[in-house]
N, C-alpha and C positions, 0 to 999 in steps of 0.2 A: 504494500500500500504506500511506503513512502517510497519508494522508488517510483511508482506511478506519480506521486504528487511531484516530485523533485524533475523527470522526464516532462510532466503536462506545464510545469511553472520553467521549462528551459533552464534549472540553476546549473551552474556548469559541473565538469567531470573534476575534480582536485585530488592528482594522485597521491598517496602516501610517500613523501620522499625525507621521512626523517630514519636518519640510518639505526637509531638506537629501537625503533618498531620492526624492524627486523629480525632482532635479537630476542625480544621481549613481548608477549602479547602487552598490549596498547591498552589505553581504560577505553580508549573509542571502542577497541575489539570487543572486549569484557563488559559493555555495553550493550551492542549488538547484540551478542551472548545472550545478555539478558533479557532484553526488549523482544526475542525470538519467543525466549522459554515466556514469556508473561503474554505475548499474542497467541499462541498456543492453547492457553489456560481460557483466554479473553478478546474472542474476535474479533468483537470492536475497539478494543484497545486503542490502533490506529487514528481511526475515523474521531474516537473521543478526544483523543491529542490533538489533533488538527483542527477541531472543533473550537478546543481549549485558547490555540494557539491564535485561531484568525485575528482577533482583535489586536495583537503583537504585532499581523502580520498587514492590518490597514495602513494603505497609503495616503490615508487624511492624518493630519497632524493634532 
């Protein structure tokens, strides 16, 4: 689902290029991780974030 929102809103691709995340799982990874295991449990999970989120994401000031 956020892939979908991130593709429909064109945000760009920004690859991982810090070399010490290569070594080490990352908190972004271990996020992921976790954001998997809790839409799993809670399908709308997603859609409630994004919900959560629009008023953040209004371009009125």
């Amino acid at each position: 689902m956020t892939r979908a929102f991130a593709r429909d809103a064109g945000l760009p691709i920004i690859p991982d290029s810090c070399p010490a995340c290569f070594t080490a799982p990352s908190q972004r990874a271990q996020m992921k991780q976790l954001l998997a295991m809790q839409e799993r449990q809670n399908k709308h999970l997603f859609p409630n974030i994004l919900h959560a989120m629009r008023p953040l994401m209004d371009e009125t000031p």
